[in-house]
BADRENNU-356942 format. One record per residue: x, y, z of N, C-alpha, C in turn. Coordinates in steps of 0.001 Angstrom, whole numbers, plus 500000, padded with zeros to 6 digits. Each point is the difference from the previous one (the first is absolute). Layout:
<nodes>
XYZXYZXYZ/...
</nodes>
This chain:
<nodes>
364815075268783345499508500462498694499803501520499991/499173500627500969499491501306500003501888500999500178/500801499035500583500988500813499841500982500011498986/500377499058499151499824500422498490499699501078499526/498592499691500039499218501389499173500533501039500199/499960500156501037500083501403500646501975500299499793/500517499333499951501313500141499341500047500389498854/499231499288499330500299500290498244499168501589499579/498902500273500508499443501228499867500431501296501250/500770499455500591500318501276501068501478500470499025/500665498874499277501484500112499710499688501066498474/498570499725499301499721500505498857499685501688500560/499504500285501212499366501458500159500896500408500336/501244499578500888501145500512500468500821500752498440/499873499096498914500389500431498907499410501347499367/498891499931500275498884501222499476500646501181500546/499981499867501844500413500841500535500856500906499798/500839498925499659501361500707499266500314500756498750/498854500396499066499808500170499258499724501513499853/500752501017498883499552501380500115499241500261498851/499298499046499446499222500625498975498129500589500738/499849500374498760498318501121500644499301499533499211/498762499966500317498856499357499645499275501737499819/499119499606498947498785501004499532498912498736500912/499293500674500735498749498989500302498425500420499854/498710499868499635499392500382500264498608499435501126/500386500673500971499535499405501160498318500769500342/498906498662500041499185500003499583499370499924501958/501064499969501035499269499913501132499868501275500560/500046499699501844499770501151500624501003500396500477/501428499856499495500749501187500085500797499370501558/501333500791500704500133500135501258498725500312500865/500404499353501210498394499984501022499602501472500095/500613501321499962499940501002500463499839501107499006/499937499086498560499795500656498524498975500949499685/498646498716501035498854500637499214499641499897498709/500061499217499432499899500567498140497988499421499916/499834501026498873498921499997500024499289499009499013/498656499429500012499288498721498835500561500826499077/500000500619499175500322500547498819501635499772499505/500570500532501547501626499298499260500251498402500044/499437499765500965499719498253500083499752498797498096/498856501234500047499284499395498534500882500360498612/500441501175500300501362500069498858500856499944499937/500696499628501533501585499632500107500891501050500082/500615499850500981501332500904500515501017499378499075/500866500654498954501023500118499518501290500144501215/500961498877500146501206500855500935500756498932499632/501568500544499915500818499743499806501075499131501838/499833498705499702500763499716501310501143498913500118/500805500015500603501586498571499640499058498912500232/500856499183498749499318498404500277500509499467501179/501161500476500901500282499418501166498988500251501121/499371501286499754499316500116500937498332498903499990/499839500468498851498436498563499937500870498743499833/500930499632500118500258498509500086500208499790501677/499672501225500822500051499655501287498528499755500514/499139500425499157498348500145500212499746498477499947/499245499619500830499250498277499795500215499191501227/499366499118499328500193498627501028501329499693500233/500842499882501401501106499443500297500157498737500426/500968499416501075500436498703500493498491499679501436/499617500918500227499070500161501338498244499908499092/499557500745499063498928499925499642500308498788499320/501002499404499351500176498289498899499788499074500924/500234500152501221499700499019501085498802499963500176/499247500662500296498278500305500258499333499712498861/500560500200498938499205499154498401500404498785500339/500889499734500209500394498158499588498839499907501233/500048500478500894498918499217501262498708499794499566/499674500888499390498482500315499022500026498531499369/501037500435499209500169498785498431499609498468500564/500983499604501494500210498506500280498638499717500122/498711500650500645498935499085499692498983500739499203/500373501003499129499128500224498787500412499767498628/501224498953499674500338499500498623499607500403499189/500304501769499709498749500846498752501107499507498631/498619499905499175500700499905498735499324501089498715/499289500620500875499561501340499110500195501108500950/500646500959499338500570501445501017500119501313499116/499285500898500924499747501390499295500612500477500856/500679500991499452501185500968500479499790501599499455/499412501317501040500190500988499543500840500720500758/500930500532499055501278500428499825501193499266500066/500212500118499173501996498745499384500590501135500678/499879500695499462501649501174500482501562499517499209/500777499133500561501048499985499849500054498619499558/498628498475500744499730498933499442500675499361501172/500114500352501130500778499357501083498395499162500616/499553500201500411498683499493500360499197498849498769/500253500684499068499287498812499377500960498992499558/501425500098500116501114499083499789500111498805501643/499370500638501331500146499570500847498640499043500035/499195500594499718498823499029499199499890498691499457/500946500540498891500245498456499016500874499143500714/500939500453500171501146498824501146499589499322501198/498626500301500541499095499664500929499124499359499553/499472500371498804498819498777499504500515500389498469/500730498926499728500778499613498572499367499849499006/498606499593500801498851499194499045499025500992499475/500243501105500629498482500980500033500444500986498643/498337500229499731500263500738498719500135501845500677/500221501083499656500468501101500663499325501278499530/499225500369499995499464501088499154500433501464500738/500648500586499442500146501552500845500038501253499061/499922500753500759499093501343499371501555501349500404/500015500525499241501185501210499916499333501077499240/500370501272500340499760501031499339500663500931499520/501448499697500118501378500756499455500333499274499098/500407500195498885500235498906498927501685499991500432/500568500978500314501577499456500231499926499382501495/499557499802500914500143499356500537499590498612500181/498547499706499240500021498843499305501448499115499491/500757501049498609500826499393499673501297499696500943/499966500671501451500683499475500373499864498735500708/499104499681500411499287499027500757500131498474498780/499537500371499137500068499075498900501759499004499755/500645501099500326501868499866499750499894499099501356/499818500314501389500083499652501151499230498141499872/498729500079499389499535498501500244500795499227498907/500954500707498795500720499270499058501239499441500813/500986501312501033500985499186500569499601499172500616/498955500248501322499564499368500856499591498261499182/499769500021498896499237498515499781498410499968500052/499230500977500125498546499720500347499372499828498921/499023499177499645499271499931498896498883500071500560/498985499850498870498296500271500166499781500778501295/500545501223499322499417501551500382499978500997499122/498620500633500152500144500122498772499559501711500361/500530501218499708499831501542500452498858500516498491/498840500731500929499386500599499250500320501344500555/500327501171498844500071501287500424499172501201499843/498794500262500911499577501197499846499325500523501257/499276501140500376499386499883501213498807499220500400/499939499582501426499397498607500658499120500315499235/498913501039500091498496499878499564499929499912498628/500781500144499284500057499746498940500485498224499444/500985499793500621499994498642499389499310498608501135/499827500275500919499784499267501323498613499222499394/498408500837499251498997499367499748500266499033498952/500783499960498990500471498961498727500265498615501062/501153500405501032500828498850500405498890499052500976/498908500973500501499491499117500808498743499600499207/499456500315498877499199499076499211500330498882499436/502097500098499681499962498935499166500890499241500645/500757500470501461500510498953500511499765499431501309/498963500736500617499811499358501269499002498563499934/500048499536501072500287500347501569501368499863500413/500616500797500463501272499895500702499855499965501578/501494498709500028499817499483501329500850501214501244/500648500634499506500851501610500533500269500574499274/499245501174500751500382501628499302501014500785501114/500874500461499118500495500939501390500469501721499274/499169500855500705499687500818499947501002501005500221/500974500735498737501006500986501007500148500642498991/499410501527499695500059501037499649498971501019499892/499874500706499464498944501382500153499397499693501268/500896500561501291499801500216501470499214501600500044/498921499420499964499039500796500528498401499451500124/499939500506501616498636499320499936498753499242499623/499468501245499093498773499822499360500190499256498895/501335500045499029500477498733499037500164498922500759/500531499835500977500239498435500807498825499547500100/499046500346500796498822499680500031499136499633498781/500208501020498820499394499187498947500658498906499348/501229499863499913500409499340499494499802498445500598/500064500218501651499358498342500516498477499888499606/499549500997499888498025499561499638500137499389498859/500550500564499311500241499891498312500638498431499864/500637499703500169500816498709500126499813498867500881/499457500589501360498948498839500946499072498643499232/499455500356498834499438499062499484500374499426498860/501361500029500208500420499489498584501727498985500809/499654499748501484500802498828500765499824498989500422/499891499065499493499602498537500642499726499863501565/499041499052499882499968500176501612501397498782500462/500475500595501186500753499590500840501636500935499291/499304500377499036501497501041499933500199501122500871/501137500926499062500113500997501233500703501735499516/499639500690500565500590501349499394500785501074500874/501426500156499772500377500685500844500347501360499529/500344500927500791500275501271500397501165500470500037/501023500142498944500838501278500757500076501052500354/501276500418500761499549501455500680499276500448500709/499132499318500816498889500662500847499854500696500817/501614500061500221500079501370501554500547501177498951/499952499985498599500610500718499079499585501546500754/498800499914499919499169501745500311498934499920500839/499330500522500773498726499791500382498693499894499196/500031500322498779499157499548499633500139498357499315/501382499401500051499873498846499545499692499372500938/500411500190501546499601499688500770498648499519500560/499352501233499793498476500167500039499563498899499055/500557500211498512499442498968499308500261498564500183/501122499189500562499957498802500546499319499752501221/499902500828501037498841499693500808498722499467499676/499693501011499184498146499823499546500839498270499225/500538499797499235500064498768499068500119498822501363/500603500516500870500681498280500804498679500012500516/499262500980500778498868499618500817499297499217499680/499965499615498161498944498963498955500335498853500569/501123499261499927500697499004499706501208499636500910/500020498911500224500929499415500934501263500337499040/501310500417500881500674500658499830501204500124500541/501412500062499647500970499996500790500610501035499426/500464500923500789500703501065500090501322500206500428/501010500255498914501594499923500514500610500962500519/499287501269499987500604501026500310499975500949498833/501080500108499274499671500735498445499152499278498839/499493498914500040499237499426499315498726499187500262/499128499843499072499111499400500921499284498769499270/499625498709500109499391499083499379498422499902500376/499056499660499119498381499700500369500557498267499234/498647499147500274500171498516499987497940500232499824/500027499586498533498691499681499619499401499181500130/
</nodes>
């Protein structure tokens, strides 16, 4: 089964790849690890122009879809918060893993939303559903009116002191025996730093670039 999937969405990004059109994006994180960008550009967004081949290479691949399905086989989530779609490869690998689960994810580029949107139309994914604006901005709506969710998985605005709030912030709004994972964690040292302090809470398995807690 898991290799399916991973056929039908590796054969769709290979397509992306190939692709020379440019995206306007407005990117609401922390930038390349070595950027630096400051709360202020964070909070109003970097404007940049970049190929959709290149963010259709950004995300979850055939190696992190394996480590979700492992998650998935004994946490059967059927409620899932997702920050950052990007391209919709992750939350398309999502639905084809738990068919049943409803999908909530959070974007902050409106064209890349729409591309993500095109991607779960070829792909077949239903009940997912993209809200677009930045996390702190739409993240408190979703978790008043749709939690408890049984997985969250966590992959964008890589930087510390947001990672960290963003698990405080969302910690109480996961069922118990669910679970919340991490991408990127060897991204920078400070994401680093920030999955440390998080795994030390909570029993925890760590893949290397990603990381899961188990509530």
């Amino acid at each position: 089964m898991i290799e399916d999937i991973i056929k039908r969405i590796e054969s769709r990004r290979k397509e992306l790849q190939d692709s020379q059109a440019i995206l306007e994006v407005i990117d609401y994180g922390a930038g390349k690890p070595d950027e630096k960008r400051t709360a202020e550009q964070m909070q109003e967004g970097v404007r940049v122009r970049v190929p959709l081949a290149q963010m259709a290479a950004i995300g979850v691949k055939p190696d992190k879809a394996a480590q979700i399905a492992e998650i998935f086989a004994t946490l059967s989530p059927q409620k899932i918060l997702e920050l950052g779609t990007c391209c919709g490869f992750s939350s398309a690998y999502m639905h084809l893993l738990a068919p049943s689960a409803n999908i909530d994810t959070i974007e902050g580029a409106p064209s890349l939303a729409e591309v993500a949107r095109d991607n779960h139309d070829i792909l077949g994914c239903s009940n997912i559903t993209i809200h677009i604006g930045r996390f702190d901005v739409v993240l408190p709506k979703l978790l008043e009116t749709r939690a408890p969710f049984d997985f969250v998985f966590v992959d964008g605005h890589h930087d510390q002191q947001a990672t960290l709030g963003y698990y405080a912030q969302i910690l109480p709004f996961v069922r118990e025996g669910g679970a919340m994972c991490f991408d990127d964690i060897a991204w920078s040292e400070g994401m680093r730093a920030a999955w440390a302090e998080i795994a030390q809470k909570h029993r925890h398995t760590d893949y290397g670039k990603m990381g899961a807690i188990w509530l």
